[in-house]
MARVO-342936 format. One record per atom (N, C-alpha, C): x, y negated, z negated; residue in three letters. Coordinates in steps of 0.1 Angstrom, whole numbers, plus 5000, padded with zeros to 4 digits. Atoms other than C-alpha are relative to their C-alpha. Example, Ala and Ser with C-alpha at 12.3 -4.5 7.8 and 13.67 -1.06 7.14 Angstrom:
<pts>
500950125000ALA;512350454922ALA;500949885000ALA;499150115000SER;513750114929SER;499249894992SER;
</pts>
This chain:
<pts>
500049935013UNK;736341053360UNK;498749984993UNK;501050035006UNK;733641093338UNK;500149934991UNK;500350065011UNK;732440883309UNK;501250024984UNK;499249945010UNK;734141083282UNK;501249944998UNK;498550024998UNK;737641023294UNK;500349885001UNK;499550114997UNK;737440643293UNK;501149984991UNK;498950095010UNK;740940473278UNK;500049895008UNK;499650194996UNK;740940083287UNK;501050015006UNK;498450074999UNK;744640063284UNK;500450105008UNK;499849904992UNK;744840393305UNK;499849945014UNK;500850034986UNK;742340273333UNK;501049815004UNK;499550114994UNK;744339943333UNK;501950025005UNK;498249974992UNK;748040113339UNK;499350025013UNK;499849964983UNK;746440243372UNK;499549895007UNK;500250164999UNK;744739843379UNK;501750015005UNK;498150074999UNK;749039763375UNK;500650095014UNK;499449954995UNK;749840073395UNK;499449965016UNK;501549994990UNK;747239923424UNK;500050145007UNK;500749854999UNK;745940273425UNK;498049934995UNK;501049955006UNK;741640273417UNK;499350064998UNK;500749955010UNK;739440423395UNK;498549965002UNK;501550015000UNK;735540503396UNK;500050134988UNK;500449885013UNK;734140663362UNK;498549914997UNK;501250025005UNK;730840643346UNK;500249874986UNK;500150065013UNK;730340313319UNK;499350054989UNK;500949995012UNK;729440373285UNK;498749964997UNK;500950095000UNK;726440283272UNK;500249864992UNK;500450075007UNK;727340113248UNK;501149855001UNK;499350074999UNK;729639863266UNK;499849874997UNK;500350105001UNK;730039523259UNK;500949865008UNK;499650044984UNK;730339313291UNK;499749845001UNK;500050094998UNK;730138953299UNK;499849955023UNK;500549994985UNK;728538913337UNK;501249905007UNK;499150164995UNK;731138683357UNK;499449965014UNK;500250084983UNK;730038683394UNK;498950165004UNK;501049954995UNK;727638923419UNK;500250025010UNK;500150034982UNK;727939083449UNK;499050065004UNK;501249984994UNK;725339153475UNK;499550115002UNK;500649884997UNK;723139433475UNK;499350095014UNK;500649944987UNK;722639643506UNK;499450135000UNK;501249845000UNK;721139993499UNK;499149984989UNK;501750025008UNK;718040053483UNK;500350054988UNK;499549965013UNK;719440263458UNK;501049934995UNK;499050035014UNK;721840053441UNK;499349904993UNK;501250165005UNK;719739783420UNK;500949904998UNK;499150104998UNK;723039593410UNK;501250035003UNK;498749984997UNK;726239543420UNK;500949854991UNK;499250095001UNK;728039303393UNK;501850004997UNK;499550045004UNK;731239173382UNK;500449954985UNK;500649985014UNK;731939203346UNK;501649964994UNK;498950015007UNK;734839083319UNK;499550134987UNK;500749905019UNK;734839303283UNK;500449914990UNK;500250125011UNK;734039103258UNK;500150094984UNK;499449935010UNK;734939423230UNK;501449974996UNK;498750015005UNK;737739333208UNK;501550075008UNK;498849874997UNK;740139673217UNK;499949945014UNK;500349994986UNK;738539683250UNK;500649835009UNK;499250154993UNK;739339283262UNK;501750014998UNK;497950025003UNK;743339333248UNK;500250115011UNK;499849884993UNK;743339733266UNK;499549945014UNK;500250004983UNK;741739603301UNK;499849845002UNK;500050144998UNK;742139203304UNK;499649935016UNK;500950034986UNK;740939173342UNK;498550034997UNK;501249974992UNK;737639183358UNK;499750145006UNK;500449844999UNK;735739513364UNK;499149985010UNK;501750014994UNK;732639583385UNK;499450144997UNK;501149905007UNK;729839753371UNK;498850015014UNK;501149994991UNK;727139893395UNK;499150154998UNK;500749975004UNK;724240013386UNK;499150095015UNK;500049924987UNK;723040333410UNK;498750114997UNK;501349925002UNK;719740493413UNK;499650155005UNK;499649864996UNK;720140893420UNK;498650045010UNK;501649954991UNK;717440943452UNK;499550144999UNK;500249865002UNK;717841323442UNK;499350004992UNK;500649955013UNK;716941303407UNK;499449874996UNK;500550105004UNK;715840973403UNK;500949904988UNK;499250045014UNK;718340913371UNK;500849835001UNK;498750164996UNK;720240543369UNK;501150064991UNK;498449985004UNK;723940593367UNK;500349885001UNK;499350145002UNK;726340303357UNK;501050015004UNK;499149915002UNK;729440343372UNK;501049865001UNK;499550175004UNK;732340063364UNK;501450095011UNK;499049984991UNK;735440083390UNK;501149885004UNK;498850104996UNK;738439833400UNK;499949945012UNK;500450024985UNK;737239843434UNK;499349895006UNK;501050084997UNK;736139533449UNK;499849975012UNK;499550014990UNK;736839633485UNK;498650075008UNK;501149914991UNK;734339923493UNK;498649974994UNK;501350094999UNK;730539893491UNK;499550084990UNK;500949975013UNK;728339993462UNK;500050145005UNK;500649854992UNK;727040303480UNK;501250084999UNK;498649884997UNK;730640433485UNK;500550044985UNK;499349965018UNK;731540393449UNK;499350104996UNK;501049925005UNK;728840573442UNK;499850165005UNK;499949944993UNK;729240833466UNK;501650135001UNK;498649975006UNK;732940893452UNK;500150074992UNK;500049885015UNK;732041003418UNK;499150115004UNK;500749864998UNK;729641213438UNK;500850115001UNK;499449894991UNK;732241393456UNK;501150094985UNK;499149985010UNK;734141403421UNK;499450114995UNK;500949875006UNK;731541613406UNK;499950145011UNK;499849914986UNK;731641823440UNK;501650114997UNK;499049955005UNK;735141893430UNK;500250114990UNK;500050015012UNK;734341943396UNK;499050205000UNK;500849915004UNK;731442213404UNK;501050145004UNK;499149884994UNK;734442403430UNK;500750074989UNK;499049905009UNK;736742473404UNK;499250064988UNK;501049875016UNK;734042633379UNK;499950115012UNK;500549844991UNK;732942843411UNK;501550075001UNK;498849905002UNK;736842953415UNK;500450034984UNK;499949915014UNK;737243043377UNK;499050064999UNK;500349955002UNK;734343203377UNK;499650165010UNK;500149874990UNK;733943433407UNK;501750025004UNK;498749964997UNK;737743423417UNK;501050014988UNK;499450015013UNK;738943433381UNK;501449965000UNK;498350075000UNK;742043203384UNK;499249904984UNK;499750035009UNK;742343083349UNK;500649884993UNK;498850094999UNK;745342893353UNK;501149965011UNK;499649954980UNK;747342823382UNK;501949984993UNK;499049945002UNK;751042943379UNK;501249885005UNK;499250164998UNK;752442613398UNK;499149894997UNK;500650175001UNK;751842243395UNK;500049975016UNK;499550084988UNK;752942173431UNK;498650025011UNK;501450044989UNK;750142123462UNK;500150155007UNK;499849884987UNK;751942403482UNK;499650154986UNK;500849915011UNK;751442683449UNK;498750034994UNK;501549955000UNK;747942583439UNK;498850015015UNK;500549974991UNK;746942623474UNK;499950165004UNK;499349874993UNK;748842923482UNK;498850114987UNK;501149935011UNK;746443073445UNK;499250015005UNK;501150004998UNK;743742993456UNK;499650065013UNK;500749894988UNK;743443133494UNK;500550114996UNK;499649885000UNK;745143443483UNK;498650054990UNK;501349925011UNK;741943483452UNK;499150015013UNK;500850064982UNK;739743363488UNK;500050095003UNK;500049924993UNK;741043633504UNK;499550114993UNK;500649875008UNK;740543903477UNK;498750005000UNK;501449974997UNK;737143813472UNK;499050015009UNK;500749974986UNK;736143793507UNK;499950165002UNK;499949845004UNK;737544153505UNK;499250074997UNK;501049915005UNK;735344253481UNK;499150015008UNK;501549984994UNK;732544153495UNK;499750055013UNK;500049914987UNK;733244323527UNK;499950144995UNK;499949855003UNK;734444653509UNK;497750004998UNK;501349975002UNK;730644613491UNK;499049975009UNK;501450034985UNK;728644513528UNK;500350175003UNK;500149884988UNK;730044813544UNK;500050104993UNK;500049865005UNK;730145063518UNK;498250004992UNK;501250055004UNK;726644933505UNK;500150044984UNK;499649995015UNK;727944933468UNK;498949944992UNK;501150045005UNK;724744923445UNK;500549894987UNK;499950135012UNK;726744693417UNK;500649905001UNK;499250164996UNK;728044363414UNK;501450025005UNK;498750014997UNK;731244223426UNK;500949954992UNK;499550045010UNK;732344143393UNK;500650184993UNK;499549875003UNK;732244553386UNK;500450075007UNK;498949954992UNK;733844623417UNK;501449974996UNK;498950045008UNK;736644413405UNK;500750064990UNK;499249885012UNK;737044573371UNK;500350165004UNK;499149874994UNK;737044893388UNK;501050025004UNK;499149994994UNK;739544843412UNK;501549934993UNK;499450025006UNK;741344653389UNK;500550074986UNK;499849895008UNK;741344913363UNK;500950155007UNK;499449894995UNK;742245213388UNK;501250005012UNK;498850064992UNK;745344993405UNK;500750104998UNK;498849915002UNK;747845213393UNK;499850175004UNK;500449834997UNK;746245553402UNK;500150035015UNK;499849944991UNK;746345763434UNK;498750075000UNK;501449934999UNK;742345763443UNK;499549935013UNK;500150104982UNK;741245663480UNK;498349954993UNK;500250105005UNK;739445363476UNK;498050055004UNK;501749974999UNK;735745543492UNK;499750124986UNK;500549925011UNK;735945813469UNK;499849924986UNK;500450065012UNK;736045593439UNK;498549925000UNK;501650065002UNK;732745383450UNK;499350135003UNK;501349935005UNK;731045713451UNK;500150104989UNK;499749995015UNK;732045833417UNK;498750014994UNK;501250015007UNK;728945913398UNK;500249904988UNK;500750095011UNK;727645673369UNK;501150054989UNK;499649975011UNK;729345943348UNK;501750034997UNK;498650034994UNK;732845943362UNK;500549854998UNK;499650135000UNK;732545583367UNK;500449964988UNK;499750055016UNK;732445513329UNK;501150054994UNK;498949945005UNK;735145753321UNK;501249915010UNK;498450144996UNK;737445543348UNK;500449884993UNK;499950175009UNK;736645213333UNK;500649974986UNK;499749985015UNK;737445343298UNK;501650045000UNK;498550005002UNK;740845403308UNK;501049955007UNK;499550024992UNK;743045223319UNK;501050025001UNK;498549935000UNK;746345373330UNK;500949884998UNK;498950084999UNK;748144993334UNK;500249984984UNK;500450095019UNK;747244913290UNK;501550174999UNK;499749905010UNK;748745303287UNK;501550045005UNK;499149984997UNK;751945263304UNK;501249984985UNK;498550025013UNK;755545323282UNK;500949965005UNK;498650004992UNK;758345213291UNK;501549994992UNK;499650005005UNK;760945333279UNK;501649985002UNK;498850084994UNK;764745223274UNK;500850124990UNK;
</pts>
């Protein structure tokens, strides 16, 4: 997790649950060195062993941490990253919160190109089943727009087709719709102008 999200007394229920945790240290932590383990990649400069010597923070997380200090060969940057882990090797820790941010960048790309918003279940098997079904649609698109050579994005294919759901218009004639048709589709949309009445 990132920095932001540290709670002590949080990060130490999952310590109890032996579950662990890799997140970024604050800067402004206040640490007490205890012990040292051995450094094997070039990028990590340390790998220590640390108590918290902060009021809140010593009562909220009363074990031993490890702090390791990680030097970004991409960007050059030093990351600090503090974890419970005293099993795997510097490199991997480090390599963890990579894959986190990896995560992190997927689900901006599916809210933003597959517009899932929100996902409708909690369970493994429902936000799966979301996500390849958006997968599929936009694969879709981008087929309809290879093979029909559609001059605008796949964000205004979308609203189009998304707009002209409910109508009875075969799906080539609408991508060649002039400019001035097109606008008059977009402007109305039959699903807002539905009644229903009882």
């Amino acid at each position: 997790m990132d920095k932001a999200y540290i709670d002590f007394q949080w990060l130490y229920s999952i310590t109890q649950r032996q579950a662990f945790f890799v997140t970024r240290a604050k800067d402004h932590l206040i640490y007490t060195i205890t012990g040292q383990q051995a450094v094997i990649n070039k990028n990590v400069s340390s790998d220590t062993t640390i108590t918290l010597n902060g009021f809140y923070q010593k009562q909220d997380y009363p074990q031993t941490l490890r702090l390791i200090w990680y030097i970004d060969p991409e960007t050059g940057k030093s990351l600090t990253f503090l974890t419970n882990n005293f099993k795997l090797a510097a490199f991997t820790i480090a390599q963890i919160y990579k894959a986190r941010w990896q995560i992190e960048v997927f689900f901006k790309w599916l809210k933003q190109n597959l517009k899932i918003k929100t996902f409708f279940g909690t369970s493994k098997n429902a936000v799966l089943t979301q996500i390849w079904t958006a997968m599929c649609y936009y694969l879709l698109l981008t087929y309809i727009k290879y093979q029909s050579k559609y001059k605008y994005s796949l964000f205004y294919l979308h609203k189009m087709i998304r707009t002209t759901l409910m109508e009875r218009i075969n799906l080539i004639d609408l991508l060649n719709l002039n400019d001035k048709m097109l606008t008059k589709v977009k402007n109305t949309d039959q699903q807002l102008l539905l009644n229903l009445k009882f």
